[in-house]
N, C-alpha and C positions, 0 to 999 in steps of 0.2 A: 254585590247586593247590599253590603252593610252600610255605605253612606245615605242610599235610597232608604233603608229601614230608620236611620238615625234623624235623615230629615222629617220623616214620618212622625216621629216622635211630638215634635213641637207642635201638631197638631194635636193631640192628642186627648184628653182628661188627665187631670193632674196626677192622680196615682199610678196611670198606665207607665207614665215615663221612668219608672223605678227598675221596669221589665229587663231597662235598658243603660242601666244606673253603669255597670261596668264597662261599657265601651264608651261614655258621657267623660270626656276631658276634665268635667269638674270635678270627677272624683277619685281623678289621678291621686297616686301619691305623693305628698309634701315631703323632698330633704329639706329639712331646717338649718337654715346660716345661724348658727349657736348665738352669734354676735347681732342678729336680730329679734324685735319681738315678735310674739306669735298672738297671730290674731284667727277667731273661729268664727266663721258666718253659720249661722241657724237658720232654718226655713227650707219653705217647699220649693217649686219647679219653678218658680219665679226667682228666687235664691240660687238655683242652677244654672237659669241664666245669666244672671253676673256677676257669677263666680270667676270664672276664666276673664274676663276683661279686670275685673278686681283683682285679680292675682297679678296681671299683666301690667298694671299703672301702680300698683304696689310693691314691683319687682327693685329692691333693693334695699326697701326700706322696711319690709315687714314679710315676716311666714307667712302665710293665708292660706290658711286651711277651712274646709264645710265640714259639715255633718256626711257621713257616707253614705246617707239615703234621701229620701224625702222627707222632711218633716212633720208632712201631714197636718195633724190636729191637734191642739191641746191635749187632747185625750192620749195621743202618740206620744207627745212630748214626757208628759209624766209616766209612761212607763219605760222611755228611752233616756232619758235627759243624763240620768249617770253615766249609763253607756257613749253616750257620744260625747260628755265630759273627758272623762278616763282619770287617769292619776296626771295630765299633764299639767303643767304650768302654763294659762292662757293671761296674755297684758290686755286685750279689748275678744269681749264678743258681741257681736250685731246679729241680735235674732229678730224673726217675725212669725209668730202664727195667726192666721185669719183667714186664709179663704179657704183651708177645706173644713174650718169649723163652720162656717154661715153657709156653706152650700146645703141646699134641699135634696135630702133622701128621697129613696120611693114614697114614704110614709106623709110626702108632704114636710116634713119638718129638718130643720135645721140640724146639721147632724152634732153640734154638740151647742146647747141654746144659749143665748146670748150671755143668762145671769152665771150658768153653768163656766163659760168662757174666760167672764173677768175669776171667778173664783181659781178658775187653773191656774189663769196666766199669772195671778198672783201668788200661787205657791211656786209655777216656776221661778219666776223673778227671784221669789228667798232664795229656790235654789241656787242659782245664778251669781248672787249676789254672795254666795261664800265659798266663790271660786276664787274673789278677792281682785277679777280680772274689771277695768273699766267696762260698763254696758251701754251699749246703744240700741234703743228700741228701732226699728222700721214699721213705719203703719202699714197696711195691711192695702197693696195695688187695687185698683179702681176696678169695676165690673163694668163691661163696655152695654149701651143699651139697647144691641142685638140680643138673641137670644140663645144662651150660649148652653153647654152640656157639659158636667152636671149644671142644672139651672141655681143661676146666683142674680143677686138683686144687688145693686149699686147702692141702695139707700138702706141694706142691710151691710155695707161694708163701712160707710158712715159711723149707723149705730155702734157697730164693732169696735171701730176705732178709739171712738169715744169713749168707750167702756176701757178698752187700753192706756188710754190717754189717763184717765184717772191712778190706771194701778200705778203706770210712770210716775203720776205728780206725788204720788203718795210716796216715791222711792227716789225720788232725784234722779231719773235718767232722762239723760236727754235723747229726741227723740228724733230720728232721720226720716222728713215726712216725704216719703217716697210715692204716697198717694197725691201730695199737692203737689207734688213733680210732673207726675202722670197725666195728672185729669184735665190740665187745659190742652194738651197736645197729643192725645190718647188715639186720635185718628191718625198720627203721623207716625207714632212708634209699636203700637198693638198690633196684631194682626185681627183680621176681619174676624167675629162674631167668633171673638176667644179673648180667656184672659190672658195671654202670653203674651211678650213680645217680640217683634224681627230683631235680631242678632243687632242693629245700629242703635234699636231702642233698649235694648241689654248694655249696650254701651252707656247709652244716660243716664239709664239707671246705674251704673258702675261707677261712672264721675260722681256720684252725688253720695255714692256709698264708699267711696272712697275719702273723701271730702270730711265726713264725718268720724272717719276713724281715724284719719290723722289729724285732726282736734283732739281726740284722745291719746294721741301716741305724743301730741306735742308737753313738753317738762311744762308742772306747774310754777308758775312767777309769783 
């Protein structure tokens, strides 16, 4: 019954799939080759799925290690963001928050509002930024123009972005645009009327996330 429940999962809403965080291969644990650098991906259930292809194309050349949960929402981040630091020595991390900040609560409203967003994601960033570790931003995957649950808007993942876009330019990181990947081929790699994607579309997103951190691992000239 457990593969049946696991598969279940990826249909799911984004915060359900934490339910299921300990039998989830992404959140295996990482032995470290001492002799390599370690790298931390940040982010939610889109972040877990390629995680394991990213560890797998990464296999030799770098640790790669996630956050042990979901990331949630900016608002998550800043009460966890030490926590899933720790005292280690990270060389690259590639985070992202943004889709459970723009999804609509009951209340109609965004659960943490857009101006509120950039101001977090900007005191993340400081934080981030005196781990001393190279950062790579990930914009924030596409919202498909089915009707999905919790209800998200595509033109509020835009606005998001943009908002992020900003805190980057303001902090020199560069930025792994994982939504211009997405959104011309979004019917080939998404699954139907959800923002996930099928495990071959975790893989695209994994080359491109990949791609971007060994631009950071490469020695400056």
């Amino acid at each position: 019954m457990l593969r049946p429940l696991l598969a279940a999962t990826l249909v799911l809403p984004l915060g359900i799939l934490s339910l299921w965080a300990q039998d989830n291969p992404a959140y295996r644990k990482v032995v470290d080759n001492p002799a390599l650098p370690r790298v931390l991906l940040i982010g939610d259930s889109i972040s877990v799925g390629y995680t394991v292809p990213t560890q797998d194309l990464l296999k030799g050349v770098a640790n790669v290690h996630r956050i042990p949960e979901n990331g949630g929402p900016t608002i998550k981040g800043l009460e966890k963001i030490d926590e899933w630091l720790g005292s280690s020595k990270w060389d690259v991390i590639h985070f992202n928050w943004g889709l459970h900040d723009l999804k609509f609560m009951d209340d109609g409203k965004h659960q943490v509002a857009l101006a509120d967003y950039e101001r977090n994601l900007e005191t993340l960033t400081k934080r981030l930024e005196k781990t001393g570790a190279k950062l790579i931003w990930a914009s924030t995957t596409p919202v498909p123009s089915a009707k999905v649950s919790p209800p998200r808007k595509d033109s509020d993942v835009v606005a998001y972005n943009q908002a992020a876009a900003r805190v980057m330019q303001r902090h020199g990181i560069p930025t792994d645009d994982l939504y211009g990947l997405a959104k011309p081929i979004l019917g080939m790699i998404q699954r139907p009327a959800n923002v996930h994607y099928t495990p071959e579309g975790s893989k695209d997103l994994a080359e491109q996330v990949v791609a971007s951190i060994r631009k950071q691992l490469e020695p400056k000239r």
